[in-house]
C-alpha positions in Angstrom: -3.5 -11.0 1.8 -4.6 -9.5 4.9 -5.2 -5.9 6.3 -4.2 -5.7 10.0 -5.7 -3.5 12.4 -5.5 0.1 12.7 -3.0 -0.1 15.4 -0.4 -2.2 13.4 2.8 -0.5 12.7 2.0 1.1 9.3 5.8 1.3 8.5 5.8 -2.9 7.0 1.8 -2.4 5.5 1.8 -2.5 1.7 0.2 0.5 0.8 -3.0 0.2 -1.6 -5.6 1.9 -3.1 -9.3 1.2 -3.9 -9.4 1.7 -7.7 -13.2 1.2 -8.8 -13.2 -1.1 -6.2 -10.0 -3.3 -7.0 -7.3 -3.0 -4.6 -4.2 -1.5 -6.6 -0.7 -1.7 -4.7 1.5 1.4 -4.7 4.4 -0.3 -3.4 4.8 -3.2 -6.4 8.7 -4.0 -5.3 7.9 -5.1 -1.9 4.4 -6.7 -2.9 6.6 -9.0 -5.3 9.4 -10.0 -2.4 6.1 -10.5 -0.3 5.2 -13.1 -3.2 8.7 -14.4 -3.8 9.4 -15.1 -0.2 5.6 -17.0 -0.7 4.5 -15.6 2.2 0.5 -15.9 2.5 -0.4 -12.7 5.0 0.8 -9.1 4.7 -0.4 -6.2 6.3 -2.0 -3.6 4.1 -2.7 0.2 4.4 -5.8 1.4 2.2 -4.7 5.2 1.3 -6.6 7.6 -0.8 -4.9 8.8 -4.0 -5.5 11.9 -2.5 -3.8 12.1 0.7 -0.2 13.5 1.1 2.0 10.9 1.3 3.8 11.0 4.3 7.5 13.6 4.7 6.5 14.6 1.1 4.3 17.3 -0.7 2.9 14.9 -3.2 -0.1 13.0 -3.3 -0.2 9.2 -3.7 -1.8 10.1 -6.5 1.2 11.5 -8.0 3.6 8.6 -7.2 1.0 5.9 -8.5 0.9 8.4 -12.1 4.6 7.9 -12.7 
């Protein structure tokens, strides 16, 4: 897996979080089509749990709890 750079379009990154310091993903359906289409690099967005998620009053907190 690979993070891109800041300036990558963060519309395709798999979003993750640091959780004690293992990367969890909050977007598990497209990190398994990433894994069934076998491809080797995706881009990645490290969020905190904290921050709004974007177009929404929730946390990503929130969404990884349910």
């Amino acid at each position: 897996w690979n993070k891109f750079s800041d300036d990558h379009e963060a519309v395709s990154a798999l979003k993750v979080a640091d959780i004690d310091g293992q990367l969890v993903t909050l977007d598990g359906r497209r990190l398994l089509v990433a894994q069934n289409a076998e491809l080797k690099f995706v881009p990645i967005l490290i969020v905190q749990l904290d921050d709004r998620r974007t177009g929404t009053n929730h946390t990503w907190r929130k969404a990884f709890e349910k």
